[in-house]
TIMIDREN-482485 format. One record per residue (C-alpha): residue number from 0; residue in three letters; x, y, z. Coordinates in pm, 1 decimal. Layout:
residues N
{site NUM, 'ALA', {X, Y, Z}}
...
***
This chain:
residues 123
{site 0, 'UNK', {7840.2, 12664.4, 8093.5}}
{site 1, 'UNK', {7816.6, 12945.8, 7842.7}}
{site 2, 'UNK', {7956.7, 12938.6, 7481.3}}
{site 3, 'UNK', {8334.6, 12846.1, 7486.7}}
{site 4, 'UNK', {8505.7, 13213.9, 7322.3}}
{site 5, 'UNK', {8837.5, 13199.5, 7173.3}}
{site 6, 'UNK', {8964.0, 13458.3, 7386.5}}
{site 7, 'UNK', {8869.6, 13175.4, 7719.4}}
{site 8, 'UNK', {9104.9, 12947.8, 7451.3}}
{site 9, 'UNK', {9405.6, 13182.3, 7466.1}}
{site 10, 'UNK', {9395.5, 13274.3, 7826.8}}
{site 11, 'UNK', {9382.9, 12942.3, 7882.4}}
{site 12, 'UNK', {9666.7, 12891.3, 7689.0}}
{site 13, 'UNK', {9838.5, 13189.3, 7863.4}}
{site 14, 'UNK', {9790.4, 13098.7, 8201.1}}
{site 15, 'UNK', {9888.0, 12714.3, 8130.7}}
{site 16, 'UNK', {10167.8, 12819.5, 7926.7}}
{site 17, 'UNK', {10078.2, 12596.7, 7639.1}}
{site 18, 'UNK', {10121.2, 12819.0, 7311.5}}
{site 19, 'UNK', {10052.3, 12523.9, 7074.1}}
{site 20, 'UNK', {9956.9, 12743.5, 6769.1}}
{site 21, 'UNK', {9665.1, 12486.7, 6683.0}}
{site 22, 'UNK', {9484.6, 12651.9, 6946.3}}
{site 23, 'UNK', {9503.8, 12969.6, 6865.7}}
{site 24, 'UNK', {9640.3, 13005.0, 6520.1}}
{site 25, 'UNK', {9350.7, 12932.0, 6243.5}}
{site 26, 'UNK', {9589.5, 12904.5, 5968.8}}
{site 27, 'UNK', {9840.1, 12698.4, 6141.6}}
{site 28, 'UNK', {9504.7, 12469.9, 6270.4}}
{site 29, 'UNK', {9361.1, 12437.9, 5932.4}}
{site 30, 'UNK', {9647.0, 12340.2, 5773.3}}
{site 31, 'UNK', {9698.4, 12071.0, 6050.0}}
{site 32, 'UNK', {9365.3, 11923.0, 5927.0}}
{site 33, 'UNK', {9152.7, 12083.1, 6150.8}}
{site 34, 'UNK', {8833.9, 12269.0, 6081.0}}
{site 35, 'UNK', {8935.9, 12593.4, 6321.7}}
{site 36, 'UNK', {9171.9, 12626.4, 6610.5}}
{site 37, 'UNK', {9012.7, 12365.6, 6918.5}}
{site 38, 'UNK', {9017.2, 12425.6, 7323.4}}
{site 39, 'UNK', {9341.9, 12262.1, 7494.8}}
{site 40, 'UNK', {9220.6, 11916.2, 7676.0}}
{site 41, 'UNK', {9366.1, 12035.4, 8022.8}}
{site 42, 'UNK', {9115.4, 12331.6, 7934.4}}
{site 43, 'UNK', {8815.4, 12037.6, 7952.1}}
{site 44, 'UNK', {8949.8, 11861.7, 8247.2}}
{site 45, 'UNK', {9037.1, 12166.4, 8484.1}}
{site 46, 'UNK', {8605.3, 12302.2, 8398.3}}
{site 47, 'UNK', {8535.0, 11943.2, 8506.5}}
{site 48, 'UNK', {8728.4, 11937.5, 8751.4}}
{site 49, 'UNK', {8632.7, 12294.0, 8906.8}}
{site 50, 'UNK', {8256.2, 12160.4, 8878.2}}
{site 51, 'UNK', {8339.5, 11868.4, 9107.8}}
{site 52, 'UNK', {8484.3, 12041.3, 9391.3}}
{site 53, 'UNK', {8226.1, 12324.0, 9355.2}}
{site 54, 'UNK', {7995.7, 11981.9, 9424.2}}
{site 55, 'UNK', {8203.6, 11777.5, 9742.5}}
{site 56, 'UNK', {8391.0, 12044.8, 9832.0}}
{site 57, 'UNK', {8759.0, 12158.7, 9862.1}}
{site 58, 'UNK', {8965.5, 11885.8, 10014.7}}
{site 59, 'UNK', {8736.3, 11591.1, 9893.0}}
{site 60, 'UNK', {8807.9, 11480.7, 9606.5}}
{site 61, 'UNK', {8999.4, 11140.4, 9681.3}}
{site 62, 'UNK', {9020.8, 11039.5, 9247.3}}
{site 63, 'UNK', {8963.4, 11187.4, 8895.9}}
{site 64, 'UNK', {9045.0, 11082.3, 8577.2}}
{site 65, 'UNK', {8980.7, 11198.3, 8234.7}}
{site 66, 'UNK', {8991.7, 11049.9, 7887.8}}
{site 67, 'UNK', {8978.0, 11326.7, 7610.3}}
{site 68, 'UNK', {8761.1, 11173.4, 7341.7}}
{site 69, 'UNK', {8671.6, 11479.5, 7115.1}}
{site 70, 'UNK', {8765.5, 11813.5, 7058.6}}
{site 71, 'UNK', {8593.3, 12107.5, 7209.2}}
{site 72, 'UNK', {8561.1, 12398.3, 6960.0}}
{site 73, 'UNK', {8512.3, 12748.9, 7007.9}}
{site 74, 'UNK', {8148.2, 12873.3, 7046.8}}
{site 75, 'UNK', {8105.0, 12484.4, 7186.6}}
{site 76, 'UNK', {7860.4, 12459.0, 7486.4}}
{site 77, 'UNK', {7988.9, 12180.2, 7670.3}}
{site 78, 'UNK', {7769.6, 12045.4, 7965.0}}
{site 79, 'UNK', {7977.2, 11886.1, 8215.4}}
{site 80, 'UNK', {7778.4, 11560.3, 8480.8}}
{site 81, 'UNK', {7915.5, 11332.3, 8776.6}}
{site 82, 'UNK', {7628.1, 11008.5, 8762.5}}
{site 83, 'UNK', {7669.1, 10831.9, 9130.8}}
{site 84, 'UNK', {7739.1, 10490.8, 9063.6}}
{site 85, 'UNK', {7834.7, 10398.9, 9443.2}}
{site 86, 'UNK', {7837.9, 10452.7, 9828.0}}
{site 87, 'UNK', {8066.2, 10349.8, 10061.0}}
{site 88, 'UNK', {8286.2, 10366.4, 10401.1}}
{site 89, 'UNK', {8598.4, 10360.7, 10314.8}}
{site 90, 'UNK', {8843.8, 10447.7, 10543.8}}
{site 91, 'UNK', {8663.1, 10614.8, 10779.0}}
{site 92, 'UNK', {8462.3, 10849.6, 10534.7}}
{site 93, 'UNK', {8175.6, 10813.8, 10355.7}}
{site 94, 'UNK', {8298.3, 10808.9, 9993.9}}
{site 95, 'UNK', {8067.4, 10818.7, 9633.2}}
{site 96, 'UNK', {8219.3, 10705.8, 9364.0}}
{site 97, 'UNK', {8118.8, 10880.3, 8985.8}}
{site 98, 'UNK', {8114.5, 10766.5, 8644.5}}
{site 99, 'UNK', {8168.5, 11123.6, 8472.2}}
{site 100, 'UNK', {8145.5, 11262.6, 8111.4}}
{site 101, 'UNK', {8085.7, 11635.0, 7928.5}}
{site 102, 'UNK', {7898.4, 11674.3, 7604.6}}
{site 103, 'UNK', {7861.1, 11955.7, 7356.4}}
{site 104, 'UNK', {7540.0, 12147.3, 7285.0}}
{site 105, 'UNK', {7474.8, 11828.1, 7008.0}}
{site 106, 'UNK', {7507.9, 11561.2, 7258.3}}
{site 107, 'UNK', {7876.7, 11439.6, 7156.3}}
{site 108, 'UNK', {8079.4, 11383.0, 7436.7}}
{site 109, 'UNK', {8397.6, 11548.8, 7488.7}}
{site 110, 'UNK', {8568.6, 11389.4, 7789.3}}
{site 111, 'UNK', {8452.5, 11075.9, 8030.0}}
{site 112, 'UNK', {8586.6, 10944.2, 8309.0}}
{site 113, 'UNK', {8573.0, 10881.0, 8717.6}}
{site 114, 'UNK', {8613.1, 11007.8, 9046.2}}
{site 115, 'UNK', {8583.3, 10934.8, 9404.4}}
{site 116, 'UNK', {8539.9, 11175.0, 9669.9}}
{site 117, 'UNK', {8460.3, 11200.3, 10075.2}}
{site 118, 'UNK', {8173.4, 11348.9, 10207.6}}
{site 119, 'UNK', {8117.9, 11552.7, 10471.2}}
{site 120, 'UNK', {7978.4, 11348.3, 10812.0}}
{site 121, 'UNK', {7625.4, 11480.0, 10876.1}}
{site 122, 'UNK', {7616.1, 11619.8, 11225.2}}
***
């Protein structure tokens, strides 16, 4: 993923309707305690999440879940991974199950998580 911009920050933020001025007000954040306005964590979880259905597809995804466990700042270049950690029938599909997690361009991790999704039946 390229940088993170501040103006991705405030669509965001327009098209989720969350004005929170922490992300998008740098005197409002600062005072807060925070280095610089930060990207909203539905911001981090819908990139994850558009990166998993980009993998299994539309329609497959069966389970996600996120845990935000750091900020995301602007000009951040956050990497997002799925790691397979099983196979199985389930149901009638054929279903992997992920550990995930996203780190910034220094290696700290920004959200982690799971999922579990179908896969399409190889003719």
């Amino acid at each position: 993923m390229p940088r993170l911009s501040r103006t991705q920050i405030v669509r965001y933020a327009g098209a989720s309707g969350d004005f929170n001025p922490i992300h998008h007000d740098e005197k409002f954040a600062i005072r807060a305690g925070n280095e610089t306005v930060f990207a909203h964590g539905m911001l981090s979880m819908g990139l994850m999440g558009k990166m998993l259905t980009d993998w299994v597809g539309d329609g497959n995804l069966r389970y996600f879940r996120l845990r935000f466990v750091n900020r995301v700042w602007p000009l951040d270049t956050v990497t997002y991974r799925a790691v397979v950690t099983d196979k199985r029938e389930e149901n009638g599909e054929s279903i992997i199950v992920a550990d995930l997690y996203a780190e910034n361009q220094y290696g700290i991790r920004t959200v982690e998580g799971s999922m579990r999704a179908a896969l399409p039946r190889r003719p």
